[in-house]
C-alpha positions in Angstrom: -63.9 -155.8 225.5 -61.6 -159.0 226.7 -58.3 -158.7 226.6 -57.3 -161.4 223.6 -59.6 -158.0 222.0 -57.2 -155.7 223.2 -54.2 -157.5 222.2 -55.2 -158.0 218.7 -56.5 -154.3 218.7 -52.7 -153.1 219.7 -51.7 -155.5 216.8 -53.5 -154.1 214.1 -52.9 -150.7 214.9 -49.1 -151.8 215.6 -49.2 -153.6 212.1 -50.8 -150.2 210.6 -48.0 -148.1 212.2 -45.4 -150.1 210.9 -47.0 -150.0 207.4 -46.8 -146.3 207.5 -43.3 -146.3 208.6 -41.7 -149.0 205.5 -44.0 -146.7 202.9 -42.8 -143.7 204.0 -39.4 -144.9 203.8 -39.1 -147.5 200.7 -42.6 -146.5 198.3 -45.1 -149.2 197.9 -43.5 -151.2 196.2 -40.4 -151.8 197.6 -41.8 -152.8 201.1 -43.1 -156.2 201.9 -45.2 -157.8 204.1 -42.4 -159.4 205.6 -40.8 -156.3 206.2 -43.9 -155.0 207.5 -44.4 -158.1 209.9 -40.7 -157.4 211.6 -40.8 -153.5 212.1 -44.0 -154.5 213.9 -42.6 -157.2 216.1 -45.5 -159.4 214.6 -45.3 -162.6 212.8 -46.0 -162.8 208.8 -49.0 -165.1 209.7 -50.1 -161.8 212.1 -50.1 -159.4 209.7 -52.2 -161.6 207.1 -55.1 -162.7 209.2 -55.1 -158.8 209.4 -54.9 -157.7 206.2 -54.9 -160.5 202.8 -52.4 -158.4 200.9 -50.5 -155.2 200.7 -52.6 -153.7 198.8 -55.7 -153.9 201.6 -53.0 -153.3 204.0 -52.5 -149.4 201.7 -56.4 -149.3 201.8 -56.6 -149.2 205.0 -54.1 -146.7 205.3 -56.2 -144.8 203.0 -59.1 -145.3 205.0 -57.5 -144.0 208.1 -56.8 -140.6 206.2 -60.2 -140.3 204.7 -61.2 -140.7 208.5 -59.0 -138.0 209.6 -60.6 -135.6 206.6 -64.3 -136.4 207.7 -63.2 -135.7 211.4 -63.3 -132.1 210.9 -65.7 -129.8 212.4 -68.9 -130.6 210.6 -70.9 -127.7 210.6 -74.3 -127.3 209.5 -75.9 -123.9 208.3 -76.9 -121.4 210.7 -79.2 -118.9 209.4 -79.0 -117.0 212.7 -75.4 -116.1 212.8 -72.8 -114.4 210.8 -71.3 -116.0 208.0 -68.0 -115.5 208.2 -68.1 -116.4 212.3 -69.6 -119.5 210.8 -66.7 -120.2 208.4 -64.3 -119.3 210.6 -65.1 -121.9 212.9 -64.9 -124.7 209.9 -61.6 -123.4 207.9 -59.6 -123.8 211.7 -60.9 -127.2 212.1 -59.5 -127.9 208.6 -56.3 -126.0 209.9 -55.9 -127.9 212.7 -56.6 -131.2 211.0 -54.2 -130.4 208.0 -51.0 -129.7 211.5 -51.8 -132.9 212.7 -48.3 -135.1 212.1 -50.2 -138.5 211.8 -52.5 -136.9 208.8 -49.4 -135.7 207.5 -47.7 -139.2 207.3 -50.8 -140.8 206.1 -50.8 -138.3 203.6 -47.2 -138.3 202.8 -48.0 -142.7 202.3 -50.7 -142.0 199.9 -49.5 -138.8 197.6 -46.3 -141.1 197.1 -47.6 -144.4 196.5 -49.9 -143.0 193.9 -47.4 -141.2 192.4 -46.8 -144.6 190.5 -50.0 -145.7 189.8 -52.8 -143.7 187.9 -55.4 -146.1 189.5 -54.4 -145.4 192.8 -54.3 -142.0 192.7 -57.9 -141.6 190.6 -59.6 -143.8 193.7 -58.2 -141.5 196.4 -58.7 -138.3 194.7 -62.4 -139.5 194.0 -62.4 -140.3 197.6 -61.1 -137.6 199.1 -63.4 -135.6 196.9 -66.5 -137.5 198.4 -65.3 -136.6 202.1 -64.8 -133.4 202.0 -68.7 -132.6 201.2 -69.4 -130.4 204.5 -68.4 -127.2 203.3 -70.1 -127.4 199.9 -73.3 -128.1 201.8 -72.9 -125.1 203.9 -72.0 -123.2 200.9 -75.2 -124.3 199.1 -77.1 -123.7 202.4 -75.8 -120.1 202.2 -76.8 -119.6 199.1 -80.8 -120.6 199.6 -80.6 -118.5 202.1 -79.7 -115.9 199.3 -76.5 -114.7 201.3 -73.8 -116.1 198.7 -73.7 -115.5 195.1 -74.8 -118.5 192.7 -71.5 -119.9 191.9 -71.1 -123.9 191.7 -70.9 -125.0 195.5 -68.2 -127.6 195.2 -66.1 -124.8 192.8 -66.3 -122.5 195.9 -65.6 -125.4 198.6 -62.6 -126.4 196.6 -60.9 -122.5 196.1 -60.8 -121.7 199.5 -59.5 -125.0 200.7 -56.8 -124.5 197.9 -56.5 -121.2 200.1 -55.4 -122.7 203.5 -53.6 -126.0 201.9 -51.6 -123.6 199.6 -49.7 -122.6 203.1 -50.9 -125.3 205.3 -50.2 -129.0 203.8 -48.3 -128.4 200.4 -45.6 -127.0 201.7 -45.2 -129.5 204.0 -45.5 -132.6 202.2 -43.7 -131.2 199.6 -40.8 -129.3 201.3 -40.8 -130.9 205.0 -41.9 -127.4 205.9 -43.3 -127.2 209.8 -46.7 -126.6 210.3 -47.9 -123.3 211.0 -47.7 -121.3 213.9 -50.6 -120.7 215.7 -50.6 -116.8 214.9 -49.8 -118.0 210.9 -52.9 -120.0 211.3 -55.0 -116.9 212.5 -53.8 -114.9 209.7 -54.1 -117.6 206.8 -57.7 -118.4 208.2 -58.5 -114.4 208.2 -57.2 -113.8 204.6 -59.1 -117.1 203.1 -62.2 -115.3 205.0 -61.4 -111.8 203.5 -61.0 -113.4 199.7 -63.3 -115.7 199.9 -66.7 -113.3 201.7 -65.2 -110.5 199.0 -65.9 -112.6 196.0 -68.9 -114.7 197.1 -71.1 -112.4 199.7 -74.3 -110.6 198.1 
């Protein structure tokens, strides 16, 4: 990579950063580009041969949080070990993605811009519904394996990732709460495990 390459890499992601910052602080639609352009130490011309508009400036926000969600442990089906080893090892990647600060933020940028707009939040809720497809594949592998009862897969995927966000990214977005202690995370992880292999496991 040359370095006119590297310097408009650190632009962009400086640009991005700076987004993150002015939607966290002002909503969507208070903050402008050229707001945008100065918290980033860029010039307005910068940030548009970047990104056309605000609004593909947000997407790629959005993007960058869809990223983090698909960037947890994917795990596929192993018939030759324990279940619940095998969930364990995929509900503490979630864990550890859902204390990550910079998912946080992003998070924090999308829940509140679509707050005020209905089309906004349908297209990331349809989104984020399309990345998190791991675990209801593993949960339908399971299940031809005949070790899980027939309940809907993507049902199943959703109630015990309900389980860890109910103490693991509500209470932080919603209450600046910190993220869990490592110990916390051992014992939601264990309970989700407990509920979950209670209800489902033949």
């Amino acid at each position: 990579m040359t370095a006119p390459q590297r310097l408009t890499d650190r632009k962009r992601e400086a640009i991005i950063q700076a987004a993150i910052a002015e939607f966290r602080a002002n909503g969507f639609d208070i903050t402008s580009m050229d707001k945008i352009a100065a918290t980033a130490g860029v010039s307005k011309r910068t940030v548009y041969n970047h990104f056309p508009s605000k609004e593909e400036l947000f997407a790629e926000i959005l993007n960058q949080l869809w990223a983090r969600v698909t960037a947890e442990q994917e795990a596929a089906y192993r018939p030759d070990l324990p279940l619940r080893d095998q969930l364990r090892l995929m509900l503490q990647a979630k864990l550890q993605m859902l204390s990550d600060e910079n998912f946080l933020d992003l998070a924090r940028v999308a829940i509140a811009a679509a707050i005020h707009s209905p089309e906004r939040a349908q297209n990331m809720v349809t989104r984020m519904g399309e990345r998190e497809e791991s675990l209801t594949v593993w949960i339908r592998a399971a299940q031809a394996d005949g070790l899980l009862k027939p309940v809907a897969p993507e049902f199943a995927a959703q109630q015990v990732q309900g389980l860890l966000k109910s103490f693991a990214f509500w209470p932080q977005i919603s209450m600046g709460q910190p993220s869990l202690s490592p110990e916390m995370q051992h014992t939601v992880v264990e309970s989700a495990l407990d509920m979950f292999l209670a209800c489902y496991e033949l």
